[in-house]
NUROLO-47365 format. One line per 4 residues: number of its first residue (from 1); their letters; for each residue x, y, z of C-alpha. Coordinates in nm, 4 decimals, padded with zeros to 6 digits, always signed. Example, Ala and Ser with C-alpha at 12.3 -4.5 7.8 and 13.67 -1.06 7.14 Angstrom:
2
1 = AS = +01.2300/-00.4500/+00.7800; +01.3670/-00.1060/+00.7140 $
//
This chain:
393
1 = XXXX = +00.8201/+08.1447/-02.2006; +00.4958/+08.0377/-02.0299; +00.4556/+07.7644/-02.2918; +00.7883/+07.6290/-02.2249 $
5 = XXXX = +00.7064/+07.6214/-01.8522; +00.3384/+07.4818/-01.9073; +00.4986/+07.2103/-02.1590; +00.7428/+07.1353/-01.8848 $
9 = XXXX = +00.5290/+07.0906/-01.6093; +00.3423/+06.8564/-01.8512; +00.6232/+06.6382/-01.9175; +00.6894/+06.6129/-01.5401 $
13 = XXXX = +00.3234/+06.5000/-01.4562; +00.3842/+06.2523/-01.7346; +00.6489/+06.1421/-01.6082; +00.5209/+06.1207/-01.2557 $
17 = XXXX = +00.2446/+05.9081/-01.3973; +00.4462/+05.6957/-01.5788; +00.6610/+05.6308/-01.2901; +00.3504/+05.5357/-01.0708 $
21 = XXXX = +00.2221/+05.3105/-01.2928; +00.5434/+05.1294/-01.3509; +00.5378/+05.0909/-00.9789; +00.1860/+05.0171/-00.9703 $
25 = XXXX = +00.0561/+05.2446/-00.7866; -00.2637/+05.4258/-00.8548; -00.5257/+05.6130/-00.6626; -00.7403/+05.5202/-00.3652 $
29 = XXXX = -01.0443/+05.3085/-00.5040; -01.3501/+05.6083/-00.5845; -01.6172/+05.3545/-00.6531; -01.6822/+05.2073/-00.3792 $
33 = XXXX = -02.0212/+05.1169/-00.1741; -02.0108/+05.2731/+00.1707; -02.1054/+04.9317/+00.3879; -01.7324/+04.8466/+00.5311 $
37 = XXXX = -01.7180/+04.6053/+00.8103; -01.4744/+04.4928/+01.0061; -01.2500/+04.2303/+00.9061; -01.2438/+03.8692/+01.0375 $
41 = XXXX = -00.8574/+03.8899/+01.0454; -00.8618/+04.2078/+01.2960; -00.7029/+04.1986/+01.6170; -00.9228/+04.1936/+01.8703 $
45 = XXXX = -01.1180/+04.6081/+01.9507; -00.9584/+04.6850/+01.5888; -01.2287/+04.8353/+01.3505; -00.9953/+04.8236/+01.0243 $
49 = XXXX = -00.8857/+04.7223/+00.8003; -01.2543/+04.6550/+00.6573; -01.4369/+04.4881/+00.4010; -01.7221/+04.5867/+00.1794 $
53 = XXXX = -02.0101/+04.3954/+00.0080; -01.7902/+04.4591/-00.3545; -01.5119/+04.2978/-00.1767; -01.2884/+04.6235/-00.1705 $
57 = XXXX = -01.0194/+04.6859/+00.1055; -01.0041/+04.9926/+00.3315; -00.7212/+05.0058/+00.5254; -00.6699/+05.2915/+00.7713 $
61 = XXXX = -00.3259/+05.4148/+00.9510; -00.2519/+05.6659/+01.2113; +00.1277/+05.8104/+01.1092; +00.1417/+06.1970/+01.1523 $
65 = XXXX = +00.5083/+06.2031/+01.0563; +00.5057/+05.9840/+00.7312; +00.4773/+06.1642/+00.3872; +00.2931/+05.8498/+00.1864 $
69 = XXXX = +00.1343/+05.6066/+00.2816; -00.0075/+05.3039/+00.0484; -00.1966/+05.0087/+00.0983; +00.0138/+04.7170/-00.0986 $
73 = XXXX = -00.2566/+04.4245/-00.1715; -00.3282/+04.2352/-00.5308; -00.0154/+04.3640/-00.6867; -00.1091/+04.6905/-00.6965 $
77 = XXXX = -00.0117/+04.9892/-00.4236; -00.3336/+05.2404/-00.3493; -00.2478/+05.5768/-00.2749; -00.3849/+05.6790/+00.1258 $
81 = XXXX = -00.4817/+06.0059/+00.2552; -00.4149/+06.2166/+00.5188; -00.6670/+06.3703/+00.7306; -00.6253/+06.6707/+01.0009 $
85 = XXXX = -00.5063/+06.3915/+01.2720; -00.2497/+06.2186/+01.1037; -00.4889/+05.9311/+01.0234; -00.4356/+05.7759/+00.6530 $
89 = XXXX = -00.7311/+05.5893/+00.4956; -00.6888/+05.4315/+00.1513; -00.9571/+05.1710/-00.0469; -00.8640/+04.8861/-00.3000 $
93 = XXXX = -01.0519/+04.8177/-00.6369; -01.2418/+04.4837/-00.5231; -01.0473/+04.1879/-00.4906; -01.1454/+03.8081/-00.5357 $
97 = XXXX = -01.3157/+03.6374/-00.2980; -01.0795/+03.4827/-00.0045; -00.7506/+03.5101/+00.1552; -00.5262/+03.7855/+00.0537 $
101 = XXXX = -00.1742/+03.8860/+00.1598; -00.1216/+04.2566/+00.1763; +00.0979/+04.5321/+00.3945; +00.1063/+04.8869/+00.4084 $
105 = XXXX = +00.4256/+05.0933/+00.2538; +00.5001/+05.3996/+00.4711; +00.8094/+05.6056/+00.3111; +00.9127/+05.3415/+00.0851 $
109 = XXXX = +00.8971/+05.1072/+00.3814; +00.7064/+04.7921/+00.3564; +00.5436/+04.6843/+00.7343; +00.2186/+04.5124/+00.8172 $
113 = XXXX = -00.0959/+04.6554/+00.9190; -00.1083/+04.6838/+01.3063; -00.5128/+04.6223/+01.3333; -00.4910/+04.2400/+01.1984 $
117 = XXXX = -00.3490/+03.9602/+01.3209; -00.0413/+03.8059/+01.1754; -00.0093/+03.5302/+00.8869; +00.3365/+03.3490/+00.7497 $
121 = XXXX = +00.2906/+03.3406/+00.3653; +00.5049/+03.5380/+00.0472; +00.8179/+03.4674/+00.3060; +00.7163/+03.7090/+00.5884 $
125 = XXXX = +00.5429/+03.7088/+00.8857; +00.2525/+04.0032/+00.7579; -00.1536/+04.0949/+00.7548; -00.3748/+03.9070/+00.5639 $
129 = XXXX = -00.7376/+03.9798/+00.4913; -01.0875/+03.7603/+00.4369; -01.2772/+03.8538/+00.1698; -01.6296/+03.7083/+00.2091 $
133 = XXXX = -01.7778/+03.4426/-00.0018; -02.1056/+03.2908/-00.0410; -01.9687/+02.9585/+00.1040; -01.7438/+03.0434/+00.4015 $
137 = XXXX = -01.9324/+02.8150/+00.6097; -01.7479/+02.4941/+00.5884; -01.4544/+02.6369/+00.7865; -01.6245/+02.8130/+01.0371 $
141 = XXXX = -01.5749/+02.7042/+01.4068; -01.8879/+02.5088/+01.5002; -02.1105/+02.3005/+01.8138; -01.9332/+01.9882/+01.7019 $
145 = XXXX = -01.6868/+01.7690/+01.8512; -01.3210/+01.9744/+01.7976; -01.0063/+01.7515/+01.7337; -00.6841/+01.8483/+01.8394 $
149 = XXXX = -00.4163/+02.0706/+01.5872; -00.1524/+01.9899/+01.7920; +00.2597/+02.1541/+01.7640; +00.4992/+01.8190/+01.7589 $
153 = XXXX = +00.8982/+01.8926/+01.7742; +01.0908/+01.5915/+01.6651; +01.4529/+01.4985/+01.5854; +01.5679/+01.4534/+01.2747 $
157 = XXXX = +01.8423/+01.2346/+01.1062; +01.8766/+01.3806/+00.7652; +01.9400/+01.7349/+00.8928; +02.0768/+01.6667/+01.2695 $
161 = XXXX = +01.8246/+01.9344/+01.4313; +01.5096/+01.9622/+01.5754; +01.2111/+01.9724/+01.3371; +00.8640/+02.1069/+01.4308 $
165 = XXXX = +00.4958/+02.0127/+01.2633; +00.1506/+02.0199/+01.3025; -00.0430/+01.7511/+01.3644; -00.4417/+01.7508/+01.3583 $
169 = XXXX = -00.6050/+01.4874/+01.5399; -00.9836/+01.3707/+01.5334; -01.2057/+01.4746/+01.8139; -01.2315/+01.0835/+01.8852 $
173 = XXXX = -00.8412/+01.0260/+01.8930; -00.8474/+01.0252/+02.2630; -01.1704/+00.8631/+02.3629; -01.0704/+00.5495/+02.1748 $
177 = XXXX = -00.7020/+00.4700/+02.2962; -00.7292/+00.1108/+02.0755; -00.8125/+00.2504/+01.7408; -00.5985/+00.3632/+01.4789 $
181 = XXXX = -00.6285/+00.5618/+01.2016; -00.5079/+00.6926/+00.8122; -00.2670/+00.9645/+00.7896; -00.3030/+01.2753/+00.5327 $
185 = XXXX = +00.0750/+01.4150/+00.4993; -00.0266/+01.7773/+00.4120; +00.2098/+02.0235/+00.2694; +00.2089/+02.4071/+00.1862 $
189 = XXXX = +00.3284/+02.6619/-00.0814; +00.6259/+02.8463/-00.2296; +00.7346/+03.1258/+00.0481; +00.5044/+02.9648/+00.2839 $
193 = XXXX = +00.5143/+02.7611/+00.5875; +00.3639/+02.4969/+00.8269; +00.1569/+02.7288/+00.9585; -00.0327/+02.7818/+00.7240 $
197 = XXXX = -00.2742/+02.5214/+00.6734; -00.3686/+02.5630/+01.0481; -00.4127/+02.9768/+01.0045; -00.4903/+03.0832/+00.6699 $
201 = XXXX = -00.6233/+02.7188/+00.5688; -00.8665/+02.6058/+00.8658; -00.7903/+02.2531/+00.8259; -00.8625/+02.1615/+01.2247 $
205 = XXXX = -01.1956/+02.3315/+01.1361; -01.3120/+02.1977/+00.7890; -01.2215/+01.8290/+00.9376; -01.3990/+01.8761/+01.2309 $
209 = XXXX = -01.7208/+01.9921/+01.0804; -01.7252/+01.7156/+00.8300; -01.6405/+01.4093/+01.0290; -01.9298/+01.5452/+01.2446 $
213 = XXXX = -02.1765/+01.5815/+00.9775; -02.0355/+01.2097/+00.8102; -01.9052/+01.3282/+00.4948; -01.5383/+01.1735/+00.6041 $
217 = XXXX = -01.3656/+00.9561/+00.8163; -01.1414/+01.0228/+01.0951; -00.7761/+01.0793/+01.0416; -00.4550/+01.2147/+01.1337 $
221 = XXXX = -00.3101/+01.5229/+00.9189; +00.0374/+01.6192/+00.9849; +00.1569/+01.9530/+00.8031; +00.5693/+02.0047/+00.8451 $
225 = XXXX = +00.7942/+02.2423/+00.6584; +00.8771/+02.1941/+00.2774; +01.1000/+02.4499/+00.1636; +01.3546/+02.2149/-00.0059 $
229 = XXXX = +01.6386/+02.4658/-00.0581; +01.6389/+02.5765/+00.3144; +01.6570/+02.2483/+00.4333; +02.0174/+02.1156/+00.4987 $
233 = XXXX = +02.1190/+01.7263/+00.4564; +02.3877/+01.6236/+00.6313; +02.5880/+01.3004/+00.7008; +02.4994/+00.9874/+00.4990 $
237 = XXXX = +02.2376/+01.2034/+00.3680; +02.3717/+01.5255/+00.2303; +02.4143/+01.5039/-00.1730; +02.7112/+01.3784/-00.2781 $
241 = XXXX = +02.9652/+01.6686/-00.4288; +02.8860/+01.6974/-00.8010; +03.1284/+01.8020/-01.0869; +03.0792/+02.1760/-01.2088 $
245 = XXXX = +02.7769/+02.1774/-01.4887; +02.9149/+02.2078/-01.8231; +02.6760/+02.4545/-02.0678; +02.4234/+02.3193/-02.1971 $
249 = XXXX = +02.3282/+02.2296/-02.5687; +02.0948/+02.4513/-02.7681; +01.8027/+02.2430/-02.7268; +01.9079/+02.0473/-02.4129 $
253 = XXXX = +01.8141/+02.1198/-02.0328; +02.0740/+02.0477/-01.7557; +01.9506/+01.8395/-01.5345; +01.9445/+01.8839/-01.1718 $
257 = XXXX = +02.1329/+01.6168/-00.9613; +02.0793/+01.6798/-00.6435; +01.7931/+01.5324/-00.4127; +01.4807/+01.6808/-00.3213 $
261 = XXXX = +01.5349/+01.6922/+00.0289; +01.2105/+01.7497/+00.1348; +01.1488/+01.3757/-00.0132; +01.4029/+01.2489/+00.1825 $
265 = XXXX = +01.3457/+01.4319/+00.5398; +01.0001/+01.2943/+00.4581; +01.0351/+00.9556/+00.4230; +01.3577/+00.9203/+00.6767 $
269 = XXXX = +01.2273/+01.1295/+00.9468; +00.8275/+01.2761/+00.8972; +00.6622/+00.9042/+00.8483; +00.8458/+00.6852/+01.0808 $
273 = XXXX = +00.7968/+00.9808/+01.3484; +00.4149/+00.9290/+01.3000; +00.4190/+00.5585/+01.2985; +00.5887/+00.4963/+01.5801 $
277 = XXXX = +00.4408/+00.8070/+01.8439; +00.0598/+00.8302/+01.6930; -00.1603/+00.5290/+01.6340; -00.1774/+00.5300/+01.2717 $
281 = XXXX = -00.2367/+00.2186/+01.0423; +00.1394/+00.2185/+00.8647; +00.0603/+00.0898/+00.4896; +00.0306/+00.2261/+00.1987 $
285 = XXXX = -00.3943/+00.1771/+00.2109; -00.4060/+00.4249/+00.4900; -00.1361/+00.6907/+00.3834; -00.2107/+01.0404/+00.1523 $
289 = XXXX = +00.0237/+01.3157/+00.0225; -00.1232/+01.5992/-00.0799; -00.0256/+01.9874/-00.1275; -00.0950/+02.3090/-00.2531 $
293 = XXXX = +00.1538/+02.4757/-00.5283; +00.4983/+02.3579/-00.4803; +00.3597/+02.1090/-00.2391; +00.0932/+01.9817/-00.5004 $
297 = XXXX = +00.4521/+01.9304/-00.7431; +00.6517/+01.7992/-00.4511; +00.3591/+01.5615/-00.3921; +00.3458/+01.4656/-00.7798 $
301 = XXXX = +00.7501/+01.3830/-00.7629; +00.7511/+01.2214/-00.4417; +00.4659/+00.9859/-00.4849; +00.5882/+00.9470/-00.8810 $
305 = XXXX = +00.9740/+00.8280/-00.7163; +00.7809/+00.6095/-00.4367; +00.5213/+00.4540/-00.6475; +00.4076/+00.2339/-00.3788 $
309 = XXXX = +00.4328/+00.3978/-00.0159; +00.1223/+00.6391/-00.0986; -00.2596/+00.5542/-00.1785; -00.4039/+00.8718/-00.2095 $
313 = XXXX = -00.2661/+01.1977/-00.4111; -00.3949/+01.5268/-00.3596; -00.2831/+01.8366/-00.6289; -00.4456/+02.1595/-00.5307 $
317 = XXXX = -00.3023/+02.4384/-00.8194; +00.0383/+02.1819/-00.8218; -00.0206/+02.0942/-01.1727; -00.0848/+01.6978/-01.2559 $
321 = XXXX = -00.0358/+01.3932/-01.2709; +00.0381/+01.2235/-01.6500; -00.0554/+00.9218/-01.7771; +00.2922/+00.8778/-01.8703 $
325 = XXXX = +00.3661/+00.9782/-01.5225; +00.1970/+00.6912/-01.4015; +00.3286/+00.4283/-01.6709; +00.6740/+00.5370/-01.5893 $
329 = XXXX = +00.5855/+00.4403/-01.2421; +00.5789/+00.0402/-01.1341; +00.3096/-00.0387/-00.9187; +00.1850/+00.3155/-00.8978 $
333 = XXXX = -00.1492/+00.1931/-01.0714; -00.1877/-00.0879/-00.8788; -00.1032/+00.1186/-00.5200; -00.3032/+00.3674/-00.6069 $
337 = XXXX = -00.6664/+00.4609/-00.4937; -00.7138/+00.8402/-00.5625; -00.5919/+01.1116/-00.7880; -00.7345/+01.4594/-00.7077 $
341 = XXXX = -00.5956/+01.7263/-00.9169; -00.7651/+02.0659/-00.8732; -00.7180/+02.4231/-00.9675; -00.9075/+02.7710/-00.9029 $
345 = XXXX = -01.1803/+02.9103/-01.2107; -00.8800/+03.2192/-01.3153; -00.5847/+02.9907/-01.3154; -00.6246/+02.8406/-01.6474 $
349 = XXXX = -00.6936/+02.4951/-01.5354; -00.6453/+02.1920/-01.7402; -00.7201/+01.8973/-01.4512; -01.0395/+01.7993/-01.5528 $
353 = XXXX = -00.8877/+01.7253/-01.8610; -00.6007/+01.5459/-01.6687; -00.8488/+01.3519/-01.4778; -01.0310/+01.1861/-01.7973 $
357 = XXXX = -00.7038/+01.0712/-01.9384; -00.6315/+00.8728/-01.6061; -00.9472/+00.7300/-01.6393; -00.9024/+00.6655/-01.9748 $
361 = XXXX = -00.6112/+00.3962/-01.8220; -00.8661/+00.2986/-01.5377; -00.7543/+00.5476/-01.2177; -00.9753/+00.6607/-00.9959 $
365 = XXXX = -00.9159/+01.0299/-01.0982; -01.1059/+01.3269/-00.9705; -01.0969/+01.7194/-01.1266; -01.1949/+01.9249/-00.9409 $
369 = XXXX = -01.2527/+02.3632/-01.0056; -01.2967/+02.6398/-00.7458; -01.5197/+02.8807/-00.8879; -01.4561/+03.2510/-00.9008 $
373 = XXXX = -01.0758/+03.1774/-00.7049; -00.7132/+03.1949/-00.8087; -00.4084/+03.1033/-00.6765; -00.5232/+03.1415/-00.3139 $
377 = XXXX = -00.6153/+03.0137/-00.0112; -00.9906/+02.9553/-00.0788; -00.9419/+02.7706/-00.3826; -00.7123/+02.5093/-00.0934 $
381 = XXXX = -00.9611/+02.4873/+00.1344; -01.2392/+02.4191/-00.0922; -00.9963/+02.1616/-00.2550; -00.9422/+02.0127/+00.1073 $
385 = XXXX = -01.3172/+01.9958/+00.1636; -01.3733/+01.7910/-00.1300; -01.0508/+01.5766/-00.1266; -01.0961/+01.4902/+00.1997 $
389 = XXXX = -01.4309/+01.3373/+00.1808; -01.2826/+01.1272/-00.0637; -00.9878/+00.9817/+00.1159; -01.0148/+00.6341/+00.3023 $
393 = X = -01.3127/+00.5077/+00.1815 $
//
């Protein structure tokens, strides 16, 4: 009988494992060096969540009533423990250098982490975390002349309602009311928002520090919202009604038929905006689209469809551009001054190669790799910091 109850409670632990691993969750992190600081993302008088010099996460929440408590960061859920007070601490395995997304499950219940501030990004409003890197620098706020990042609301035609962007602006913008200047059309990722380049990206910062130390010119950036399936076209410009889609062929893909509407609130509404309230040169010389993700591939089809209206095209981890892309595309070569395609060390890169076969046709085509970085915000901004020092030149 006690072997039949031993064997059982065996099976049940193994099944309790099992179950936590499917869910990945696993223990609090045991390895790790006991130098935690504070985080650069905590709310101001908030001493956690904190980083260590492996780059592992220790988050730390006071719930007396919960029964579990995880912290939910790199795809994986750490178990936290309870003290005497009520207070939960829990540790991540280290994590890659940069900007991370993460929240804290209490009871099943998914919620930020009250001691940081807040960041839009994987469709939420949530915590995110810094985790240091030799070259953090570059977007630090510095003694130089600071530009101007800028909230603009604006009415658009394609979607009758009011739109809202960011717009950066040199720190020279207003002491010379007679020049104007190139515009960088910026956009974000998949589940993300215009916010972001502002927050998690420091683009106001990494602009500012090098037009001051005269690794770039001035210009305008404007950053608006490019989540083509939640925005609405309507009037004139909402797609036409389409017949129901028939199965398709072994072998065959159905195509998709409808516009990408972020192409056309874009180039209805986003440019002429700019051109006609900011003092920007309006030709194609003096314009960029650029974007990380799905706004690196929105970039590649919108500048692919409007060969000509764009001089400069940034992909940060949005794939690339083909040479076939670029045959298929009249006047694309001739328009076209810049192609930056770049991608982080652990994504499985291919642009350099990308790069040398647009040379190969004679572009001006830069690869670029973030060392160490993934799909994440420090692979962007060092892709910003190089990209821009390119642009307008």
């Amino acid at each position: 009988m006690k072997k039949i109850i031993l064997l059982s409670v065996m099976m049940l632990a193994a099944l309790a494992a099992s179950a936590q691993q499917r869910n990945n969750v696993v223990p609090s992190f045991a390895g790790a060096v006991e130098d935690f600081k504070p985080n650069v993302t905590n709310q101001r008088g908030h001493q956690y969540p904190m980083v260590n010099s492996q780059g592992a996460v220790r988050a730390q929440l006071r719930a007396p009533q919960a029964n579990s408590v995880q912290l939910d960061i790199g795809g994986r859920r750490y178990e936290m423990v309870k003290d005497e007070n009520g207070v939960w601490t829990g540790t991540s395995e280290p994590q890659d250098v940069g900007f991370h997304y993460y929240q804290l499950n209490v009871d099943g219940a998914s919620v930020p982490d009250p001691g940081t501030i807040y960041f839009f990004g994987a469709g939420r409003w949530g915590s995110g975390i810094e985790i240091p890197s030799a070259d953090m620098d570059f977007w630090q706020v510095k003694n130089v002349p600071q530009g101007a990042l800028e909230e603009k609301y604006y009415w658009s035609k394609a979607t009758e309602s009011m739109r809202h962007c960011f717009v950066y602006l040199p720190a020279e913008y207003q002491k010379n009311p007679n020049k104007k200047y190139p515009v960088l059309y910026l956009q974000h990722g998949n589940a993300e928002d215009e916010n972001g380049w502002g927050s998690q990206g420091h683009t106001a910062q990494i602009l500012d520090n090098l037009i001051a130390e005269g690794k770039a010119v001035p210009f305008i950036v404007v950053i608006d919202y490019g989540q083509s399936q939640n925005i609405h076209l309507v009037g004139q410009y909402a797609p036409a009604p389409q017949p129901a889609p028939q199965p398709a062929q072994q072998g065959q893909r159905q195509a998709n038929t409808g516009p990408d509407a972020f192409q056309v609130v874009l180039l209805t509404d986003i440019i002429p905006m700019v051109e006609r309230e900011y003092r920007v040169i309006a030709d194609a010389q003096h314009r960029a689209l650029a974007g990380l993700s799905m706004g690196g591939m929105q970039t590649r089809r919108i500048t692919i469809a409007n060969p000509t209206t764009f001089a400069y095209v940034g992909q940060f981890s949005g794939g690339t551009i083909s040479v076939e892309d670029v045959q298929g595309a009249a006047g694309f070569k001739q328009t076209n001054k810049l192609v930056f395609m770049s991608s982080g060390s652990k994504e499985n890169p291919r642009v350099m190669e990308a790069a040398e076969a647009l040379k190969g046709i004679g572009m001006n085509a830069v690869g670029y790799i973030s060392e160490g970085t993934a799909h994440e915000w420090h692979t962007w901004r060092r892709s910003l910091y190089q990209f821009a020092q390119l642009l307008f030149k």
